[in-house]
N, C-alpha and C positions, 0 to 999 in steps of 0.2 A: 363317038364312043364316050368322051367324056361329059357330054351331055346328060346320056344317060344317068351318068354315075350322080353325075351332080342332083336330078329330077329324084334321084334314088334317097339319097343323103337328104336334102330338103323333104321328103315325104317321111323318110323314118323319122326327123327331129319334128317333124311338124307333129305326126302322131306319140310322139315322148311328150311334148307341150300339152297337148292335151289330158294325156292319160295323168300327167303332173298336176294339171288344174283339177281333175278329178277326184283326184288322192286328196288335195288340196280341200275337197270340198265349196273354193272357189269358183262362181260363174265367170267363166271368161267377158270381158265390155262386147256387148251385141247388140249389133245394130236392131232395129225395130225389126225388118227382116232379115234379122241373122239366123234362118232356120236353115238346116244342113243341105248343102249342096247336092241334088240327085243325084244318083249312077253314074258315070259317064259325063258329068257337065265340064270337069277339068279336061275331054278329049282336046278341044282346040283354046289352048290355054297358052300363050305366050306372057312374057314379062320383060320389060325392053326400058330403054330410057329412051321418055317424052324426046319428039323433037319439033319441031317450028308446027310440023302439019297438025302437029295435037292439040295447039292453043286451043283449037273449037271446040275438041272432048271435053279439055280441060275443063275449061268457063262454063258447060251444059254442068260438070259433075259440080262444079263450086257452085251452079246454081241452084240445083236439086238440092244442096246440103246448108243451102243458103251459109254459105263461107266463102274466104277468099282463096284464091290459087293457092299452091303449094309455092315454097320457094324450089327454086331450080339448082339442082336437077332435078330431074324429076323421075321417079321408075313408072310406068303403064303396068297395069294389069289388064289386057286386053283376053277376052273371050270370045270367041266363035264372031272372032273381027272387030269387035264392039269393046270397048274400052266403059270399065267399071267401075275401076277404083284407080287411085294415085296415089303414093306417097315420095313425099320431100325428102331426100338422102342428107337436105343440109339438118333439118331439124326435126323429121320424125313426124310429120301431120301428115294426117292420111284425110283426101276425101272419097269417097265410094258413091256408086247407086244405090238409095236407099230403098229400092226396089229389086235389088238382086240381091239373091246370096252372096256374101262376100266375106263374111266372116273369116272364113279358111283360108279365101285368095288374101287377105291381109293380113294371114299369119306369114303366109308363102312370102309374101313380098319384104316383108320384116326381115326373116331368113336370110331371101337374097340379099338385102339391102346389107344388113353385116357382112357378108362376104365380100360384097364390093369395096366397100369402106376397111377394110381390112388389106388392101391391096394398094 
């Protein structure tokens, strides 16, 4: 149940963030392929903290972005199994697939990531 609420809360602040950038007249930072997320692409959408089995996602995304890891912790943004983007809880670097949509998932993850650190 409180899943729910939580998934709920995070989607209405994520769409406040935006319609704020908007008002704003501000382009939100987008990745080269930061174009909107299909229909349906957040159905299998998890968000978890990295652990030991992730180094390998990790190192592929830090390669793709040609950068270094995040520091640790780390949150995952994994999609339909598949892991897209990361960000660092110590310091706020995100790296992502620069081939997926993820603009949105790295608002999402920003979200959580306050929450957690608030705790």
């Amino acid at each position: 149940m409180y899943s729910q609420l939580n998934f709920e809360f995070v989607r209405l602040r994520q769409r406040e963030l935006v319609e704020r950038a908007a008002r704003r007249h501000a382009r939100p930072r987008q990745r080269p392929s930061a174009s909107p997320a299909p229909e349906g692409y957040f159905e299998g959408l998890t968000l978890r903290l990295a652990t030991h089995a992730d180094r390998h996602a990790l190192a592929r995304l830090a390669e793709l972005e040609q950068a270094e890891r995040p520091a640790e912790p780390v949150l995952v943004g994994v999609v339909t199994g598949r892991p897209i983007a990361a960000l660092s809880l110590c310091d706020g670097r995100v790296i992502a697939d620069p081939f997926s949509a993820t603009s949105e998932l790295v608002e999402l993850m920003r979200v959580r990531a306050r929450q957690l650190c608030r705790r």
